[in-house]
Structure formats: structure tokens, C-alpha cells
C-alpha positions as CSV (number, residue, x, y, z in Angstrom):
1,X,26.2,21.5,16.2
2,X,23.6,21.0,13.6
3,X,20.4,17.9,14.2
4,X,22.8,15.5,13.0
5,X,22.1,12.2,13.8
6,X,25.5,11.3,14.8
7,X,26.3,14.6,16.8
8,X,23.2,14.2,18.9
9,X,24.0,10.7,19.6
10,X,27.6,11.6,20.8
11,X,26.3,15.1,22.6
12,X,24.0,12.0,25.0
13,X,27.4,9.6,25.0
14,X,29.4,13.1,26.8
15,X,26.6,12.9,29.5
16,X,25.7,9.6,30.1
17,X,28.5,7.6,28.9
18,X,28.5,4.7,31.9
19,X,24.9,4.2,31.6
20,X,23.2,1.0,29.7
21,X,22.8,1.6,26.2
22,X,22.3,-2.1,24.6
23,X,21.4,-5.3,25.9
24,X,21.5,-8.1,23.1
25,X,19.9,-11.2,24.0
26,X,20.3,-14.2,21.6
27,X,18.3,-16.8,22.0
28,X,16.7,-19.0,22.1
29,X,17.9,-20.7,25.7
30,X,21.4,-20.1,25.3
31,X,22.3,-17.4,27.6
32,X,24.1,-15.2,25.7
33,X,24.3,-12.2,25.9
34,X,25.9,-8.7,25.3
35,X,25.4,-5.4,27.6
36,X,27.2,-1.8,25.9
37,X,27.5,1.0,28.0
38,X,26.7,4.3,25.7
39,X,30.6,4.9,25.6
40,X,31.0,1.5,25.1
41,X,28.9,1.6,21.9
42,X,30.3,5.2,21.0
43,X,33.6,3.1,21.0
44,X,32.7,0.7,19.1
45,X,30.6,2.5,16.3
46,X,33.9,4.7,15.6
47,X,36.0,1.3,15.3
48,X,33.7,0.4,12.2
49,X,33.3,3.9,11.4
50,X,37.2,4.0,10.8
51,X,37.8,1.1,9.2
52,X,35.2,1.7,6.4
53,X,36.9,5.8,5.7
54,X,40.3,3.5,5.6
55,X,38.9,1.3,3.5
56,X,38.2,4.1,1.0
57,X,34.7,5.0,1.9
58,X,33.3,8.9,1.1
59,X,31.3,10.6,2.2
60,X,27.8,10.4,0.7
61,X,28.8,7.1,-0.3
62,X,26.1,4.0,0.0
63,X,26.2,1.0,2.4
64,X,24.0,-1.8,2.8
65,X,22.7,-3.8,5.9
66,X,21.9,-7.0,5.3
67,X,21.6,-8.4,8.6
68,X,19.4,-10.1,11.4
69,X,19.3,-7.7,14.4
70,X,21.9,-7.7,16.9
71,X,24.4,-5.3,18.3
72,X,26.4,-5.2,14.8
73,X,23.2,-3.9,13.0
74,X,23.0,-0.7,15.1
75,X,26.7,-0.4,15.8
76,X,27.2,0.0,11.6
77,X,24.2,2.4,11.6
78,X,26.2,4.6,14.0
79,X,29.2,4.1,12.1
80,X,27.6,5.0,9.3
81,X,26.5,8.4,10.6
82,X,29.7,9.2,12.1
83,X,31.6,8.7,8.6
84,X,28.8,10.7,7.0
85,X,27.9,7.2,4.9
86,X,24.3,6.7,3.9
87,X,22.9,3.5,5.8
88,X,20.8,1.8,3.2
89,X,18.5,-1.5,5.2
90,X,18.1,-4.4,2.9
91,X,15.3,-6.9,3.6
92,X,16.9,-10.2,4.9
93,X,14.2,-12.6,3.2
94,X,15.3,-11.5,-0.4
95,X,16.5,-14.0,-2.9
96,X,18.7,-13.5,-5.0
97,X,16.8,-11.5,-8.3
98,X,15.3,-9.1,-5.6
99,X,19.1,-8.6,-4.1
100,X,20.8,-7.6,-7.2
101,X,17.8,-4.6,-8.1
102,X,18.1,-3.7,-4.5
103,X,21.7,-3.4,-4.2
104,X,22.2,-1.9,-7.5
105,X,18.9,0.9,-7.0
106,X,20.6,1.6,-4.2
107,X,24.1,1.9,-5.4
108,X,25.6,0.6,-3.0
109,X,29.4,0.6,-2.2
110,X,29.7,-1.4,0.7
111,X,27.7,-4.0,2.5
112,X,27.4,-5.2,5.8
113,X,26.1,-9.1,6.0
114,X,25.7,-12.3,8.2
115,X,27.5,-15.2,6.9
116,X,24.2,-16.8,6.7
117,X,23.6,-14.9,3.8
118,X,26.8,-15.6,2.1
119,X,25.5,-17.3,-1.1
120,X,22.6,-14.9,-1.7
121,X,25.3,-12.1,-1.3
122,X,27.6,-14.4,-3.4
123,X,25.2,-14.8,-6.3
124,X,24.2,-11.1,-6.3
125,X,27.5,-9.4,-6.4
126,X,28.9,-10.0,-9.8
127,X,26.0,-7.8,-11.5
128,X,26.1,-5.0,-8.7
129,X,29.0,-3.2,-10.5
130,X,29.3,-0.7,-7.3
131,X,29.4,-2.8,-4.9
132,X,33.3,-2.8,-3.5
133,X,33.5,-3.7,0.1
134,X,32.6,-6.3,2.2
135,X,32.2,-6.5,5.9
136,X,30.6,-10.0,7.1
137,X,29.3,-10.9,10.0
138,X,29.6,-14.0,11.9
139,X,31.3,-17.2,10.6
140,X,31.4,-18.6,7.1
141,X,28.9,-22.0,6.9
142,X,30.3,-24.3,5.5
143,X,30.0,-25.4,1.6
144,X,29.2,-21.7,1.2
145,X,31.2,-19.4,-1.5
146,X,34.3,-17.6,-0.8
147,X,33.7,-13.9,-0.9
148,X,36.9,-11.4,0.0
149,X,35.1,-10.4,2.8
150,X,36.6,-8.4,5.8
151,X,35.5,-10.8,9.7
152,X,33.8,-8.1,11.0
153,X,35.6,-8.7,14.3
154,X,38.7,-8.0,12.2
155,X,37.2,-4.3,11.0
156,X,36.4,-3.6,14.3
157,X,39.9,-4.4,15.7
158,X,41.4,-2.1,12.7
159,X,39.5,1.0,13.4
160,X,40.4,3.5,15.8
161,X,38.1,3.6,19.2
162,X,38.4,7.3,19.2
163,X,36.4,9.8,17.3
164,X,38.5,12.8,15.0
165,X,35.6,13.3,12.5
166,X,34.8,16.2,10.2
167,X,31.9,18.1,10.5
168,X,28.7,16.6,10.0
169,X,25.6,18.4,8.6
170,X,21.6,18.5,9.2
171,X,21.4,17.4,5.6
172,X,23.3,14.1,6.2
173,X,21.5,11.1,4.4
174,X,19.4,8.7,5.8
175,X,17.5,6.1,3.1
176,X,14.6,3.8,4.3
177,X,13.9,1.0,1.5
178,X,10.3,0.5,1.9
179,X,7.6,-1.9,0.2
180,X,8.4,-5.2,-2.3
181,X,4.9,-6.7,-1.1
182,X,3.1,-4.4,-4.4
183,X,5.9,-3.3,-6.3
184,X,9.8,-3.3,-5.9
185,X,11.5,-1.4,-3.0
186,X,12.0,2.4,-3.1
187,X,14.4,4.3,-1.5
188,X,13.2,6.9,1.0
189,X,15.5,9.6,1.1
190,X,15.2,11.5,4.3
191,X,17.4,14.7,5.5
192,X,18.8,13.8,9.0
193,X,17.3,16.9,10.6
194,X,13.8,16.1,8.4
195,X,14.3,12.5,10.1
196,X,14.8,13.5,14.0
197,X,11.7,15.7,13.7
198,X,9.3,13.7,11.9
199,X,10.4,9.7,13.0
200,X,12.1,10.6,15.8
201,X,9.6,13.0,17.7
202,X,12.4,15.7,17.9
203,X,14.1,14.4,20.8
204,X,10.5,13.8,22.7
205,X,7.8,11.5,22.1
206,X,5.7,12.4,25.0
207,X,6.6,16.8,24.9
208,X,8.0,19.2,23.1
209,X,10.8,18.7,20.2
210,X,14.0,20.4,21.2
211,X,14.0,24.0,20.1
212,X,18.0,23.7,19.6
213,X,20.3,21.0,19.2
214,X,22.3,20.9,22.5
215,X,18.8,20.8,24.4
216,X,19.0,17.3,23.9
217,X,21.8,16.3,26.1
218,X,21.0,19.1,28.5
219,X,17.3,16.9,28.7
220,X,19.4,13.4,29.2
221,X,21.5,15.0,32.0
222,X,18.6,16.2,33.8
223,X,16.1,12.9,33.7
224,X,17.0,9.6,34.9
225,X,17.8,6.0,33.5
226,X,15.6,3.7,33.9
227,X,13.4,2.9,30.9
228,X,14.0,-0.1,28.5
229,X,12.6,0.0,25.1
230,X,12.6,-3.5,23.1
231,X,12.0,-3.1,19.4
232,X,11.0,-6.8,18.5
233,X,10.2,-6.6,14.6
234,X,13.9,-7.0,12.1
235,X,15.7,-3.8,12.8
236,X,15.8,-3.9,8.6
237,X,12.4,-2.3,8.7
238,X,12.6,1.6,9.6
239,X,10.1,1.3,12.5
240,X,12.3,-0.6,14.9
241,X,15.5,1.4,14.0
242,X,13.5,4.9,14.5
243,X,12.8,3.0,17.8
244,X,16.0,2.2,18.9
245,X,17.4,5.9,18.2
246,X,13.9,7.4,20.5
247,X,15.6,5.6,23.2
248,X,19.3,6.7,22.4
249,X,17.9,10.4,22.6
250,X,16.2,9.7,25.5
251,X,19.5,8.3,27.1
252,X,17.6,5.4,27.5
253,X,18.6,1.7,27.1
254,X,17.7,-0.9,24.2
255,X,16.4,-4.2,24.7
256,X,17.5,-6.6,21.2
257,X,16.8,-10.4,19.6
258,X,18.0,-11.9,16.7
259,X,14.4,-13.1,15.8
260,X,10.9,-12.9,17.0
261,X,10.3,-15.6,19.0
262,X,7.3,-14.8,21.4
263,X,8.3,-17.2,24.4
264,X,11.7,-15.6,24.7
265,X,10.2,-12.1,24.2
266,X,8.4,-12.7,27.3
267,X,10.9,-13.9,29.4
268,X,13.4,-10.8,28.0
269,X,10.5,-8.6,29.4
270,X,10.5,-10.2,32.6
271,X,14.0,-10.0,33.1
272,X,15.0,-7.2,31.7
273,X,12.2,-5.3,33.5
274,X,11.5,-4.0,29.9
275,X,9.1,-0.7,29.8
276,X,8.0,-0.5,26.4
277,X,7.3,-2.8,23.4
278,X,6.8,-1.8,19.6
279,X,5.7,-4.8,17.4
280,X,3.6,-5.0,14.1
281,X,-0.1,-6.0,14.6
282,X,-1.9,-9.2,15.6
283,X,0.8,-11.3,13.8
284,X,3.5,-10.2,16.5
285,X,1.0,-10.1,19.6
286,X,-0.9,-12.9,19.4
287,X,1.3,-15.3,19.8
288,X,2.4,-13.5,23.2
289,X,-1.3,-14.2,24.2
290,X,-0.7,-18.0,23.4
291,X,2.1,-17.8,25.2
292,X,1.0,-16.2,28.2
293,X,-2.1,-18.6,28.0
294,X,0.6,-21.5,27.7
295,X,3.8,-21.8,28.5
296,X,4.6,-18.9,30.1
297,X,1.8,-18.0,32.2
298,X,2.4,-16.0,34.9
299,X,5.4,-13.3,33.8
300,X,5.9,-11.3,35.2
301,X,5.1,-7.8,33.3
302,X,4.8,-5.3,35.9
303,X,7.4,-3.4,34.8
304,X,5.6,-2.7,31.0
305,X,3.9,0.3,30.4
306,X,3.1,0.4,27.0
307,X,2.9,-1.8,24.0
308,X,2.8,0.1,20.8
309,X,2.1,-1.4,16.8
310,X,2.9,0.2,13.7
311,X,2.7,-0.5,10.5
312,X,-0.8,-2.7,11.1
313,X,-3.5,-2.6,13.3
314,X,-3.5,-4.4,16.8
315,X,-7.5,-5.3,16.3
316,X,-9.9,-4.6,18.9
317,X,-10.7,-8.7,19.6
318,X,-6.7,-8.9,20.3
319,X,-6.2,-6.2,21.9
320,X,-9.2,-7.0,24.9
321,X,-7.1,-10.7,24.9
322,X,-3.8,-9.0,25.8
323,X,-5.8,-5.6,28.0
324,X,-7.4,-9.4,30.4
325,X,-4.0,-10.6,30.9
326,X,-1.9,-7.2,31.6
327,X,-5.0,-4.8,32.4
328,X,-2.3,-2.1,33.4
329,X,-0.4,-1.8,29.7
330,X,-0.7,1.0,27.4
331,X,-2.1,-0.2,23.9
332,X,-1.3,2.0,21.4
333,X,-2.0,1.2,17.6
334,X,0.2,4.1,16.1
335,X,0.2,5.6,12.5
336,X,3.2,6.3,10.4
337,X,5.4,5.4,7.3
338,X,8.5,4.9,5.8
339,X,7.8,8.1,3.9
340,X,5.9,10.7,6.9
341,X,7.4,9.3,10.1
342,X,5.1,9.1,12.6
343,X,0.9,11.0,11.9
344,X,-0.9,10.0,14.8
345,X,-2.3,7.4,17.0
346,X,-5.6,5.7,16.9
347,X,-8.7,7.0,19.0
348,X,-9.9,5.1,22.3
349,X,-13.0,4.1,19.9
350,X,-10.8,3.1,17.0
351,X,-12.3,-0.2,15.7
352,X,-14.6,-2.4,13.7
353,X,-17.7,-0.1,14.4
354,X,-16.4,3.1,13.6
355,X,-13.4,2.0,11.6
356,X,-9.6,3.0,12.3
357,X,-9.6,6.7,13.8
358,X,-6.7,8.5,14.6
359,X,-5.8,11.9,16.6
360,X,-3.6,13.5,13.5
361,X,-0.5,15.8,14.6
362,X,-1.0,19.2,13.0
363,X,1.1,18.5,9.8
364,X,-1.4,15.9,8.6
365,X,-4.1,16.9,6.1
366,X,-6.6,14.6,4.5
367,X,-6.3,16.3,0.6
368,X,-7.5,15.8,-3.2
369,X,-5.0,13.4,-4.8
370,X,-5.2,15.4,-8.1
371,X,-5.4,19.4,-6.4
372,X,-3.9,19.4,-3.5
373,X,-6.8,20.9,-1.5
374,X,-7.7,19.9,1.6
375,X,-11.3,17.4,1.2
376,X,-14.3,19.0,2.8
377,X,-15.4,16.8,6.0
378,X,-16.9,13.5,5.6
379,X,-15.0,13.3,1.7
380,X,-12.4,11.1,0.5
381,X,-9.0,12.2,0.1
382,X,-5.2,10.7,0.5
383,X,-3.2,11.6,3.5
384,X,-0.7,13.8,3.6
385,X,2.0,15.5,5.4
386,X,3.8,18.8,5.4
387,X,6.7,20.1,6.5
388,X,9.7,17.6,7.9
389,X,9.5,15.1,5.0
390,X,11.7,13.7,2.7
391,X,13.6,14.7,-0.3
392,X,12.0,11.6,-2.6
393,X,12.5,8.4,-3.5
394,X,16.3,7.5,-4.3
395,X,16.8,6.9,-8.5
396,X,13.4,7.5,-9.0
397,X,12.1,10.5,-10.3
398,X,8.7,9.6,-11.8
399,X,7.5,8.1,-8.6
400,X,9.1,11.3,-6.4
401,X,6.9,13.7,-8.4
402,X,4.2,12.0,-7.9
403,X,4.4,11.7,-4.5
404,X,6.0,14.9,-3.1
405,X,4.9,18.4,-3.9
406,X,5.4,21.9,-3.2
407,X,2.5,23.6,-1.4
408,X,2.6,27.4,0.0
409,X,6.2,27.5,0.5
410,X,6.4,23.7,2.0
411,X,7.7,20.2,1.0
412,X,4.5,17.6,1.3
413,X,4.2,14.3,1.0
414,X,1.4,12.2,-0.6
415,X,0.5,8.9,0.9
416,X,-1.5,6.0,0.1
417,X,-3.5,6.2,2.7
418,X,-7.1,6.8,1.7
419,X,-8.8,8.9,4.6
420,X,-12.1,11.0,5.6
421,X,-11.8,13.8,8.2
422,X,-14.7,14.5,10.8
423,X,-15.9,18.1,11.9
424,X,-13.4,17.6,15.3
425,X,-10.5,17.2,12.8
426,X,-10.3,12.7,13.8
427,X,-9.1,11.2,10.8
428,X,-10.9,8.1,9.7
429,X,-8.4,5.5,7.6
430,X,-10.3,3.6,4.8
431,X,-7.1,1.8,3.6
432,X,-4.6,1.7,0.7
433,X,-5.4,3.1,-2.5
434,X,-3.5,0.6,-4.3
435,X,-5.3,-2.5,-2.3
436,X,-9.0,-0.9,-2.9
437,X,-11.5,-3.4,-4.2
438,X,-14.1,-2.4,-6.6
439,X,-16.8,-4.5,-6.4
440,X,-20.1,-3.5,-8.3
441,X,-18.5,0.2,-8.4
442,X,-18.6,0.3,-4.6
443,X,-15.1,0.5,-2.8
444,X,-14.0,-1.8,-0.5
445,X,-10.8,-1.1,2.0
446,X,-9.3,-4.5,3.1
447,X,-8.4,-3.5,6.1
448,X,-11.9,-2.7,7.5
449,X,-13.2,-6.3,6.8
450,X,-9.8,-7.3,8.1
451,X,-11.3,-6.2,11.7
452,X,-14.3,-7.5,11.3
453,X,-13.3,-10.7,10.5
454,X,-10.3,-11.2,13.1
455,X,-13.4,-10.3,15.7
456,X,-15.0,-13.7,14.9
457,X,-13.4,-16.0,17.8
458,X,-12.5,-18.6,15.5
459,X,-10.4,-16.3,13.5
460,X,-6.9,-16.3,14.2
461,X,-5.9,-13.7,11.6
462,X,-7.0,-12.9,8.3
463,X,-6.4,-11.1,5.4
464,X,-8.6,-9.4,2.4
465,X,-7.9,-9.1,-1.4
466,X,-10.3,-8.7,-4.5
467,X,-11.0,-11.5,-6.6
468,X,-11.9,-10.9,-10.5
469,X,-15.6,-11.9,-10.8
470,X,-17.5,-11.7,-14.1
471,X,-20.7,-10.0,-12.2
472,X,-18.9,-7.4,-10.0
473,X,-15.7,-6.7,-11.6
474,X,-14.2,-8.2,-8.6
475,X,-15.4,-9.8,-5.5
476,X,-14.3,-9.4,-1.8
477,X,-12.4,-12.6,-0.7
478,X,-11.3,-14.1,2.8
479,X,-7.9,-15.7,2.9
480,X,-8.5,-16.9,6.5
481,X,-6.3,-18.9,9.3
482,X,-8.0,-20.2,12.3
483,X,-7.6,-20.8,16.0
484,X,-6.0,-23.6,16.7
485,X,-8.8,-26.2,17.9
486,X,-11.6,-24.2,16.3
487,X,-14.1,-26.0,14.7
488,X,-15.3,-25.8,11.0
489,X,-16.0,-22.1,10.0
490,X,-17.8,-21.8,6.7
491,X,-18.2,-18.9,4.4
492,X,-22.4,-18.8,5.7
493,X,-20.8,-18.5,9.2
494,X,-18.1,-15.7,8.1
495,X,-21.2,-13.9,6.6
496,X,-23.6,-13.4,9.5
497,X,-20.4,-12.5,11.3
498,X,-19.4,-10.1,9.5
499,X,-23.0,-8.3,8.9
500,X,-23.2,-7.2,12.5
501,X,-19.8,-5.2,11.3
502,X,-19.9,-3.8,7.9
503,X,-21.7,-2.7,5.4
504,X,-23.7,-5.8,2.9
505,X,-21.4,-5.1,-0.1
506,X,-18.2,-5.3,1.5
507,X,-18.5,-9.0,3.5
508,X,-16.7,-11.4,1.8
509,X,-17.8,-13.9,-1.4
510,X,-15.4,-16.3,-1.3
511,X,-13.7,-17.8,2.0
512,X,-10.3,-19.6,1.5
513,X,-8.9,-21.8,4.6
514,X,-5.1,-21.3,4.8
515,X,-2.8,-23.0,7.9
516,X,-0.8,-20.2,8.2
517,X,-1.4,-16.7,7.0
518,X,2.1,-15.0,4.7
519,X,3.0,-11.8,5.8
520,X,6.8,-10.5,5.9
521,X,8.6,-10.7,9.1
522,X,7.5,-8.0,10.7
523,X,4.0,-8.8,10.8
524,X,2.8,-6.7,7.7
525,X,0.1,-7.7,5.1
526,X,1.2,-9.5,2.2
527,X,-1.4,-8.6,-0.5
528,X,-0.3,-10.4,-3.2
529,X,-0.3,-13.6,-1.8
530,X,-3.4,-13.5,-0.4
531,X,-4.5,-12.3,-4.2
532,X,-3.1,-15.4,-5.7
533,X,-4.4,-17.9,-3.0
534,X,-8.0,-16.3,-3.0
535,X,-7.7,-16.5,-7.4
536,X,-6.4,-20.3,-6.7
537,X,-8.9,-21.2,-5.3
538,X,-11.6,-19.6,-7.1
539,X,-9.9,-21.3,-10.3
540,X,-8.5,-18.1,-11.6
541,X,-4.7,-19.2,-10.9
């Protein structure tokens, strides 16, 4: 038995087959709902698992999930593993240019899809010249192209229930498509065994990584059931997939919706007696606050112990809203990406004062873009990681060297993370290379006036991007939403505000009311509209 994701997943089916794997709630108000025991699930991954290698599927070959999450998203991800096919995530909200260069970067072969996306699929598939199997989810609306699609329901009755693989290997495929808010989406190419280390904590997030494959369901066998994680940000997006397979190696159960839709969050927490939630920044728990301030007031959350955000920050202001109404939750503001797995988590004194600190794990460096070397304290370098990391970027070989390099016998990875390191070794984020304002030839991070501006009570959420200024080069500007009910919030006001936080060169010039701020569905920033509304504005667009 080799870290394969699909042999470790059945090696916790052989030993806690009648337990709770997946509970699928769709909402919202309609009751339904689907529980999968982990054999149940086992048997139904190998169903779709079959019917694609009938279907003429190889190994190594490339298939695409194009779906809202739901029991069929992570069944095909199993499936995919099992038949040693490379699951490839495809962002939902693409239209149909951004389709066609992501299925044919990709290459794909197959594609999974809910019939809601029918016509985007429809309009993309005669110029993906690879693309030879359908699978679709759900039933064709009407109006909508035909496509000689296979009813998923009808795959899943083809496909044998039982197992008879080949053997599977460490150096499987697994490809994250990450970014599309500053560029197009690149393929992140990670070795299973690289991936169950470095995303997947190695079998245990809270000890030690299994020293030896069979450890893990030797560790499932000897712990209990009990624990509920609920992944609420699109399964499409590697964070809440990684998620969903922490608890699978725990032996643990997952908790699903179709969409975010904070009311029904809440009342899957309650009922479910859920234990731990991963969303993506203010964007995702804020409106749990409203909701608990509202209409829900008074779940019951007792049973959460932790509520953890990744890929953005929960900000200090948010998080003291949510720590008043469940003082007994866990907040954890954790650090990763599509491209290191997990780094760290942020300090107890993370925030707008000191800025966004994180306890590293040991295979994180702060280092010269250019050298390689590791910065000397206080310094500015990129973050990077060594060790379990991935292979590159998928069809692009330009952008692989210059991400990944070879270091004392090692694979590391480059980030875009700008960082300083202190003397105790806490690593201080300054923010995205790529999203760095100069402004007079000082450098402003986005993120850092991000904090200080979402700790202004009127301030819903906010988001930062340089503006082109014929003084400074470019100026710092404030694409801003507000509270609902708050009064009028002018740019003197945002000023004085944000003096008390940061530094005088980096508090906003230009302050641009929005009603709602754009950022993709799982929370994260989208830079380059808040670039065009700021130039708008300032009569640049």
C-alpha cells in the first residue's frame, strides 16, 4: 500500500464501513436530504469509477468537475482516484471564453456537469477537441441544447458496486486550477503522496503525520465517530475538497450544501450538531453574524468547536462580533494555497496593529525571490515551502520555472506572498506581490489597509487596489460597502480612521461607495474589479 489517495480512503471504508460518512443537505427549506454510510459511498464511487474505465477512460487521463457541491461532486472525486483519473475542478461561474481555455489547458477527456450548466458546456465543447465524454448531472432545463450526455444516475446504475482495481501509486495525479481573478487559471499539479502530507496534514491535523500508510486505518479503528466537519465554500475550490478528505481520514463524517446560504448554514450546524466550520473570510461569516443577530438568534452552537478561514483573513472587528455571540468557538484564520497546502496559522495578536502573523510549520522559509537565500530578520522576502510540494503548473513551463526550484537536494515552491520574519521565527504577511501598490516609491499591501478599514463600524467589508495618479505613480483607493443602516461615511472620516492603524502613506486617497462588494464565491478578493471601479470613478475608466 503506497499514500494513495484512493487506498487510504478504502483502508478507513475496511474499518469503519457502517459509520456516517456524508450528509447532503439541499436547501433551502426543502428537506432533502442524503446520509452515505462510508461503504455506502465506497459503493457508490466504484459505480462511477466503472463506468468511466468502460467508457474508455485511462489511466492518467483528465476529467473535469463542473459542478455545485453535493454528494456527486465528491463521489466522482473518489471515482476518479480509484480509476487512477486526474480530477481536474472547474470554476462554476465561468462563461463560456473562460470554459473553453480551461477545459482545453486542462486537456480534458471527460467532464462531469450539472444540467444547469448545459449551454455553457454546450457552447464550449466544439473547440475542446479532447473532450469525449460526458457525464451530466441532474435534469436537462428546458430550451437548453442537446448534448450526448450520459444521466449520471444512468452511469451510476452501469458501473459495478464492487472494487477489482489495479494498483494505484503515490505518484497518482491530483490537479488544483487556482486563480482567474489576475490572470487565467493554472493547473497545480500535485503527487498524491506530496498532497496527503502537505494539504492533508498526513492523516492528522492536530499530531503527528502517519509514519506508514496502514497507520491510518489502524488510527480510525482506535478513535471514535463523532465529529462533523462542514466545508461551506464551492467544493470547486481546493480548500473545501482538502477539507472533506481531513475528515474521510479521520473516519469522520461531512456535513454538505449546494450553496452558501448563511441562514441554512446555521440551522445545518444546529442540527447536525456540526463540530467544525471552514469558510473564506468576512465575506462568508458575516452574514452568519447578521443572521444570528436576525433571524436565527438563538442556535443553538454548542456543539461547534472551531471555525476556521482560508484563503482570506477573518478580520479582528469580525472576529470579536462572532467570539460575543459563541464565546466558546475556536477562530482560526489559517494560511495556505493551492500551490503549498497548508503554512501556518495566524498568531493570537495577528491584526491591524501588528499586521497578519503566523506560527510557520518548519518547511516554510521567508527567502530572496531572485537567490534563494533565506532574508535576514526584519527583511522582505517571498514565502516559500520545501519539501511535499508539487511537480508545477500543468502545460506551463515558463510559469513552473519560475515558481519551483531545486534547493539542497529538495523541491520548493515560490509563493506570492510577500513576508518579513521576526527574531522568534513569526512570520509577518505584507500581501501579494502582484497586488502591491507603489505609491510615491513606498509599497503598500492591500490587505493591511483591508483590516484597518473593515475595523471602522460602518464598514461592512472593503477592498484595496492602486489607482494611477499623475503625482504618486499610483494612489491607494477604497472600494468600500457599508453596514446596512450606517450613515454617510466620507473619505475625511475613512482617513482619521484609518490613521490610528497604519502608516500616513498607505491610508486611502480616494473612497468609492459600492452596494455590494465582488468577490468569487468563496469569499476571495477580486482585485481587478475593485481596480476598474476605483479607476471609474476617478475618471480613468
Amino acid at each position: 500500500m503506497e499514500y494513495n489517495l484512493a487506498d487510504l480512503f478504502e483502508s478507513v471504508v475496511d474499518v469503519v464501513g457502517d459509520r456516517e460518512a456524508l450528509v447532503y443537505v439541499d436547501h433551502p427549506g426543502t428537506g432533502a436530504e442524503r446520509r452515505l454510510t462510508y461503504a455506502e459511498l465506497d459503493t457508490a464511487a466504484n459505480r462511477i469509477a466503472h463506468h468511466l474505465i468502460d467508457s474508455g477512460l485511462k489511466p492518467g487521463e483528465h476529467l473535469g468537475l463542473h459542478l455545485y457541491n453535493g454528494v456527486e461532486y465528491l463521489q466522482t472525486v473518489l471515482a476518479c482516484l480509484k480509476a487512477r483519473l486526474v480530477p481536474v475542478n472547474v470554476n462554476y461561474r465561468y462563461v463560456e471564453e473562460e470554459l473553453i481555455y480551461l477545459y482545453r489547458d486542462a486537456d480534458l477527456a471527460a467532464l462531469v456537469f450539472d444540467a444547469e450548466f448545459t449551454e455553457r458546456v454546450a457552447a464550449a465543447l466544439p473547440r475542446t477537441d479532447k473532450l469525449r465524454h460526458l457525464v451530466r448531472v441532474g435534469t436537462v432545463p428546458e430550451g437548453a441544447p442537446a448534448l450526448d450526455a450520459v444521466p449520471f444516475t444512468d452511469a451510476e446504475a452501469s458501473g459495478s458496486p464492487d472494487r477489482g482495481f489495479g494498483p494505484r501509486s503515490a505518484d497518482d495525479l491530483f490537479i488544483i486550477y487556482t486563480g482567474g481573478t489576475t490572470g487565467m487559471p493554472k493547473g497545480v499539479m500535485w503527487r498524491q503522496e506530496d498532497l496527503f502530507f502537505a494539504g492533508l496534514f498526513g492523516g492528522d491535523p492536530a499530531g503527528e503525520p502517519v509514519k506508514r500508510p496502514e497507520e491510518l486505518a489502524e488510527k480510525v479503528a482506535a478513535g471514535g465517530a463523532g465529529l462533523t466537519f462542514f466545508p461551506t465554500p464551492p467544493l470547486m475550490h481546493g480548500t473545501s475538497t482538502l477539507t472533506s478528505f481531513v475528515a474521510f481520514n479521520y473516519g469522520q463524517r461531512v456535513a454538505l450544501h449546494r450553496k452558501y446560504a448563511p441562514e441554512e448554514v446555521l440551522r445545518t450546524i444546529e442540527k447536525e450538531k456540526v463540530s467544525s466550520v471552514s469558510l473564506v473570510g468576512d465575506a462568508m461569516l458575516r452574514p452568519l453574524i447578521d443572521a444570528l443577530h436576525g433571524p436565527l438568534k438563538g442556535t443553538d452552537l454548542s456543539s461547534l468547536f472551531s471555525v476556521s478561514s482560508s484563503g482570506a483573513i477573518m478580520s479582528d472587528t469580525v472576529r470579536a462580533q462572532f467570539q460575543e455571540l459563541a464565546p466558546h468557538v475556536l477562530l482560526l484564520n489559517n494560511f495556505g494555497s493551492s500551490e503549498s497546502g497548508s503554512n501556518g496559522k495566524a498568531t493570537d495578536d495577528s491584526g491591524p496593529e501588528k499586521g497578519f502573523r503566523l506560527e510557520v510549520n518548519e518547511r516554510t522559509r521567508v527567502v530572496d525571490p531572485v537567490t534563494h537565500e533565506q532574508v535576514p530578520v526584519g527583511e522582505p522576502g517571498r514565502l516559500a515551502q520545501r519539501g511535499h510540494v508539487p511537480l508545477g503548473y500543468y502545460n506551463d513551463e515558463k510559469k513552473t520555472a519560475e515558481t519551483f526550484f531545486q534547493r539542497d537536494g529538495e523541491r520548493w515552491v515560490l509563493l506570492g506572498d510577500m513576508a518579513t520574519v521576526d527574531e522568534a521565527g513569526i512570520v509577518t504577511v505584507l500581501g501579494r506581490g502582484s497586488q502591491c501598490i507603489n505609491t510615491g516609491g513606498e509599497k503598500v499591501y492591500p490587505e493591511e489597509v483591508e483590516q484597518a478599514l473593515k475595523s471602522h463600524p460602518d464598514v461592512y467589508d472593503a477592498l484595496v487596489a492602486g489607482v494611477p495618479d499623475p503625482k504618486w505613480g499610483n494612489h491607494v483607493a477604497a472600494v468600500v460597502q457599508l453596514r446596512p443602516g450606517a450613515g454617510s461615511l466620507t473619505l475625511d472620516d475613512i482617513q482619521a480612521h484609518c490613521r490610528t492603524h497604519v502608516a500616513g502613506y498607505k491610508i486611502p486617497r480616494q473612497l468609492v461607495l459600492t452596494d455590494e462588494i465582488q468577490r468569487s464565491p468563496s469569499g476571495k478578493a477580486d482585485y481587478r474589479w475593485a481596480k476598474a471601479v476605483a479607476a471609474e470613478a476617478d475618471g480613468l475608466g
